[in-house]
C-alpha positions in Angstrom: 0.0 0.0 0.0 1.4 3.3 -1.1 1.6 6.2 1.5 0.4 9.3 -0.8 1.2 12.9 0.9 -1.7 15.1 2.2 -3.3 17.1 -0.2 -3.6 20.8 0.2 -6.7 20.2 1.5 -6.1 17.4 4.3 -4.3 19.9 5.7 -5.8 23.0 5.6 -9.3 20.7 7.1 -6.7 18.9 9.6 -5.2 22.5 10.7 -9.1 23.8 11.0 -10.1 20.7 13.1 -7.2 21.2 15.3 -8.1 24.6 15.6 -11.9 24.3 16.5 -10.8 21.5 18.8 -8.5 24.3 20.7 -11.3 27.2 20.3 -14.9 25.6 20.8 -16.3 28.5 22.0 -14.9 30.5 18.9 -17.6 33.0 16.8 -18.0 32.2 13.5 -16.1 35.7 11.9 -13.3 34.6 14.4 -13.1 30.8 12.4 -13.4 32.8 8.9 -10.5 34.9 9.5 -8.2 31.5 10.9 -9.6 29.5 7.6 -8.3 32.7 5.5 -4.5 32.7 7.8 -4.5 29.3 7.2 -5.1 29.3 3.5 -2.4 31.8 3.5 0.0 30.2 5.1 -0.7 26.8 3.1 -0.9 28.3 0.1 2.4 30.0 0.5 3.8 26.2 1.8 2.6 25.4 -2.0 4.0 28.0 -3.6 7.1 27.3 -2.5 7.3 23.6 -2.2 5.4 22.2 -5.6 5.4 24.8 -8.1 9.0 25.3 -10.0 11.0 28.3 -8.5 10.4 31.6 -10.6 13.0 33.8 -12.0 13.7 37.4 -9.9 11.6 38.8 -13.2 8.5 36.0 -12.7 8.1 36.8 -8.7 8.3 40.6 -9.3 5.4 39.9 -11.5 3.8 37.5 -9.4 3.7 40.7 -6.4 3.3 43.3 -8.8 0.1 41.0 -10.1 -1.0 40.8 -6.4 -0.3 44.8 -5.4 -2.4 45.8 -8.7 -5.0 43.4 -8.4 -5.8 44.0 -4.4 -6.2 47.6 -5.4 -8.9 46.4 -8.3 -6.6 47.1 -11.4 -6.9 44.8 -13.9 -3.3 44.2 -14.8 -3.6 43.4 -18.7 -5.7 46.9 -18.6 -3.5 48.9 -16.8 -1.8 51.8 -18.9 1.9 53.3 -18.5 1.6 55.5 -15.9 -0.3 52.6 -14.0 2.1 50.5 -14.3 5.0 52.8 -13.6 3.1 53.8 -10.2 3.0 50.1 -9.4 6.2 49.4 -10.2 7.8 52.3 -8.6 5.2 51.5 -5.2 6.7 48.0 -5.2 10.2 48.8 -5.2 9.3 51.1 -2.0 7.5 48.4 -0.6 10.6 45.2 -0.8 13.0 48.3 0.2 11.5 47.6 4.5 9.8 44.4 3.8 12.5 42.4 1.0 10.7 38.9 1.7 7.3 40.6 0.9 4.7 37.7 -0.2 1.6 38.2 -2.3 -0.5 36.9 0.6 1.1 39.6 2.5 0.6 42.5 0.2 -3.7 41.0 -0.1 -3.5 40.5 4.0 -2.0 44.5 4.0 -5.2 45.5 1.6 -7.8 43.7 3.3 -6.3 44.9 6.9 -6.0 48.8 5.2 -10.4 48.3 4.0 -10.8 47.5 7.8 -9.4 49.9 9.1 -10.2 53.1 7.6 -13.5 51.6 5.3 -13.9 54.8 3.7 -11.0 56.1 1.7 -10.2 54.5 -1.5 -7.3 51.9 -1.7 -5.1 52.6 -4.0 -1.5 51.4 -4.8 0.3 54.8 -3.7 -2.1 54.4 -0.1 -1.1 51.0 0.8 2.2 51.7 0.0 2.1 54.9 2.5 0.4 53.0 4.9 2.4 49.9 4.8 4.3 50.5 8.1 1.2 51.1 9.8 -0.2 47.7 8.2 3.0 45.5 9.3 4.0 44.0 13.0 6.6 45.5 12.8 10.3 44.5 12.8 12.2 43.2 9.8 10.1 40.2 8.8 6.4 40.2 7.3 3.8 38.6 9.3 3.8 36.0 6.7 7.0 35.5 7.3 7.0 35.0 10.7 4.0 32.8 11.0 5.6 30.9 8.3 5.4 27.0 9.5 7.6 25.4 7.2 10.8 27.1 8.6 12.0 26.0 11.4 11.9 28.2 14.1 14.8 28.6 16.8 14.4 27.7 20.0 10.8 26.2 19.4 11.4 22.7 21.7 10.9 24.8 24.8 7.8 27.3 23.7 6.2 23.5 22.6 7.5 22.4 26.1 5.5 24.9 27.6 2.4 24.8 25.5 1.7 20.7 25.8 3.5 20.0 29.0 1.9 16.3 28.5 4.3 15.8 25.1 7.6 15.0 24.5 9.3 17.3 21.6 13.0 16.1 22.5 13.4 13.9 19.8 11.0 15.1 16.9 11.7 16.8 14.4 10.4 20.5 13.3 8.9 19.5 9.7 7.1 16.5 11.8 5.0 18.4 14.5 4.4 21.9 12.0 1.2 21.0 10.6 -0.8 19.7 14.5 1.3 22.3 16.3 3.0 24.8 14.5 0.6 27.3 14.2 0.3 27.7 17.8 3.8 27.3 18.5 4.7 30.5 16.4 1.6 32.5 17.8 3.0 32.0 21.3 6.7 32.9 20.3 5.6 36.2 18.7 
């Protein structure tokens, strides 16, 4: 019998079972905004793991897709100056944030239409409110809730956390998908 490897969706309904398990008393917009982190953070583990790595030119596109289109441009529409703007916006942008993610960028936009619902989102706002969108330090938030890297000194926060299990001897790509989400949450 062959041992197949979890689809994108085992995991994502494995990480949401965890989660409910851990949070049964969760309201339902609470759930929606996990499901969406999670998708996030799985879809990034995809992106990086099973599709073939892109050229520097193929992931500028790939952000300067996601900057234009989370601002409602349609990129095969846009005109010169468009472009130009969003070009020049996403050069500010990987200046403070150089491992910038698409995810990140949409997670900036949707956090910028919550917070101030009323004034238009454009590329040139986001990018002057992207420090006030961030966690700040060096990292993006999707880089630091990243669980396919291994983060140092996780054995003891897991310690901590689960005081019934033993991490000594397991390995960090083993334990990510049950634990790692709620590892890194308690080590930020």
């Amino acid at each position: 019998m062959s041992h197949e490897a979890p689809t994108f969706g085992k995991l994502l309904a494995q990480e949401l079972r965890q989660f409910r398990r851990n949070n049964p008393d969760l309201p339902p917009e609470k759930f929606w905004e996990k499901l969406a982190e999670l998708a996030d953070q799985n879809l990034k583990m995809l992106s990086l793991l099973e599709r073939p790595r892109f050229s520097k030119k193929e992931a500028m596109g790939v952000l300067f897709d996601a900057l234009a289109e989370c601002t409602g441009k349609v990129t095969a529409q846009m005109t010169g100056p468009e472009r130009r703007e969003c070009g020049v916006m996403l050069q500010e942008i990987r200046l403070v944030s150089p491992d910038v993610t698409p995810f990140e960028i949409k997670r900036r936009a949707r956090l910028y239409r919550t917070k101030w619902p009323t004034w238009p989102l454009t590329i040139s706002s986001l990018c002057k409110r992207w420090s006030e969108l961030g966690e700040g330090g060096d990292r993006t938030l999707s880089a630091k809730r990243d669980i396919y890297t291994e983060p140092v000194g996780w054995r003891e926060t897991a310690a901590r956390l689960f005081p019934n299990a033993d991490f000594s001897d397991r390995e960090w790509a083993d334990i990510r998908v049950t634990f790692g989400a709620q590892i890194l949450a308690q080590m930020q």
